[in-house]
N, C-alpha and C positions, 0 to 999 in steps of 0.2 A: 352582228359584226363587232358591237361595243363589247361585247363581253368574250371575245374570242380573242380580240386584242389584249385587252386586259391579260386574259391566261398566258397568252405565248412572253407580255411581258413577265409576265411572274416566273416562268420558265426561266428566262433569259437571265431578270436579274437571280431566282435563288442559285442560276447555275454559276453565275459570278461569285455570289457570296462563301462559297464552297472553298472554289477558284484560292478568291482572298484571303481564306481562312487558316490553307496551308500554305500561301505564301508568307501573311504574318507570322506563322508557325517557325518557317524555313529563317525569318530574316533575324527572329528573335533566336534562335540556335547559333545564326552567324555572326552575331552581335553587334550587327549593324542597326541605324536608326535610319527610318526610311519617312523623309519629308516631299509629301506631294503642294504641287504652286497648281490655282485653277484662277481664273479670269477671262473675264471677257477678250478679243484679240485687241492687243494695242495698247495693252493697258502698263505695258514695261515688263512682263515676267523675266523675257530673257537678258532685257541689261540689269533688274535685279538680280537673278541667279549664277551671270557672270562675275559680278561683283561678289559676291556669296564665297563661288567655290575659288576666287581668288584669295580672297580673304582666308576661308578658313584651310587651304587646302597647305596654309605650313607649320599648323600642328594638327591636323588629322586628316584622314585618308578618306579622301568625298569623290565621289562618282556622281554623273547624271543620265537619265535616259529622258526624252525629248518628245514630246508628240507632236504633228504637224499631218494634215491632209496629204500635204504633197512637199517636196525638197528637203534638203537636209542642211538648211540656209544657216538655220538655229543652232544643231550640230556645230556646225562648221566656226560659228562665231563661239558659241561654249570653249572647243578644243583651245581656245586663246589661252583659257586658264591654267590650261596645261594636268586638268584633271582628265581622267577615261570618260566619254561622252556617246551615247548610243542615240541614234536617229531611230522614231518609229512611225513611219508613213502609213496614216488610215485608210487613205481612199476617198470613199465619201463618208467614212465612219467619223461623228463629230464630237467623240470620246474616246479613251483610253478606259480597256481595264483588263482585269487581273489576268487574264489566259495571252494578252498583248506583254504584260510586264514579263512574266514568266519565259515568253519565248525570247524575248529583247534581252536578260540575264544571264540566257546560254553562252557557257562560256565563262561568264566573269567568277572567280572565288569571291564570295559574299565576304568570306571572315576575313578577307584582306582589304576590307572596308570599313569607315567608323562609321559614315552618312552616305546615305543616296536619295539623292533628287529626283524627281519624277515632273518633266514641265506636261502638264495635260495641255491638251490641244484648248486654245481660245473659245471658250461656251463658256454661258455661267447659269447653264441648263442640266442638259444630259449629263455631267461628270457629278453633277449631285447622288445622281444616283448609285452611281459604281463604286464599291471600295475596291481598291489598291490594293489591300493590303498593309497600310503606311502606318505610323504610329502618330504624326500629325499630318493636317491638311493649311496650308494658308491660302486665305483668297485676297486676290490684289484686286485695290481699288485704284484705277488714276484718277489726278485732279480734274483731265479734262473730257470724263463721265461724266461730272455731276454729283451733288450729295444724297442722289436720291434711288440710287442703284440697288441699295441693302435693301428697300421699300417695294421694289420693283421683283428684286428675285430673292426673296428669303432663303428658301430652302438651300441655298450652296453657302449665305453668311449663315446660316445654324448648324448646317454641318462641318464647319469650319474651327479649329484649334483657336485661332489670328487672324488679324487683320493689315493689310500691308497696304496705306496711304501714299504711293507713288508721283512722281513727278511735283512734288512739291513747291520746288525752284518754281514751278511757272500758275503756281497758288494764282498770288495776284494778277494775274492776265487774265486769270480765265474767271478771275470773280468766285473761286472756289470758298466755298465758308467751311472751315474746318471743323465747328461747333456745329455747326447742323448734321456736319457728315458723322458727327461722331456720335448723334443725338441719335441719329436714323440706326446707329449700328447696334446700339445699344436697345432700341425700341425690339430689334428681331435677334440678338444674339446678346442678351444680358450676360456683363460682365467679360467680354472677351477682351484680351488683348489687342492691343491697337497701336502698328507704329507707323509714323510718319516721317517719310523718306526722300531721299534725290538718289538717284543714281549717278544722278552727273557732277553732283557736288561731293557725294560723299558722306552726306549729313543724315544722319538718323540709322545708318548702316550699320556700326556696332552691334546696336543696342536690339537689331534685330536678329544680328549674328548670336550674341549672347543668350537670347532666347531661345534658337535654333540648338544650340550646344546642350542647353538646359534638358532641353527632349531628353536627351540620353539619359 
């Protein structure tokens, strides 16, 4: 049984990797720059990425598509920004990938886009394994995880571009040590970029957005 499993995932994911490979193909023709957000659920994706496509959406042309089990709650708060925002409901599927992106895109012109967003649904499991198709991946950490999450799930901080240190403002409440956390990221993903953020303040937002831009 162990080894039957095994196959049908090899199946599944190289039939992803295909999937992703003419979608990277497709995105790099339309010239857009395609940044996927993965975290655990709760950890702030979406009041980061609102702030994101606020910010950068008055000199360049950003879209987002959305993953979620169920409602289109996230959607609906994204559309704030006043960027194009697509909801994709899994089910009980606890990942996003490439054959979901693909059909969520019908419809939109790519080349009338600079960035698109991809919020994966809250795991910091399963979306390790799937590419997107993206050209980066960032994984959000909140302060009140813990500094010891990189530790706990390597494989999504290695496959990771960045590191997005969230809910900062509330550091001190939760006893959050930011040296440790940064100590832990670097143990599993040497050298990665690391920024540390509020959404609610405002603080460290730039300097993440400046990065984002960089991709391109």
């Amino acid at each position: 049984m162990t080894s039957r499993l095994i196959e049908v995932r090899q199946k599944v994911l190289n039939k992803n990797d295909i999937a992703a490979r003419a979608l990277r193909e497709r995105f790099r023709q339309a010239g857009v720059s395609v940044i996927s957000l993965v975290s655990s659920p709760g950890s702030g994706k979406t009041a980061f990425l609102e702030r994101v496509l606020t910010c950068m959406r008055t000199q360049h042309r950003v879209a987002a598509l959305v993953g979620d089990l169920a409602t289109d709650n996230d959607a609906v708060r994204l559309a704030r920004s006043q960027a194009p925002v697509k909801q994709i409901c899994t089910g009980t599927i606890c990942h996003l990938d490439a054959n979901m992106v693909e059909k969520a895109i019908e419809g939109w012109d790519l080349s009338d886009l600079d960035f698109m967003f991809i919020e994966n649904v809250g795991n910091l499991v399963c979306p390790s394994s799937y590419d997107l198709g993206e050209n980066a991946r960032l994984v959000l950490l909140s302060v009140t995880e813990g500094e010891d999450k990189p530790l706990k799930y390597p494989s999504i901080f290695q496959g990771a571009d960045a590191v997005i240190i969230t809910k900062m403002d509330l550091a001190e409440a939760v006893e959050f040590c930011a040296q440790t956390a940064h100590r832990n990221i670097e143990c599993v993903r040497p050298g990665i970029p690391v920024f540390e953020l509020s959404t609610k303040t405002g603080a460290g937002v730039p300097e993440a957005v400046e990065w984002i831009v960089a991709v391109r």
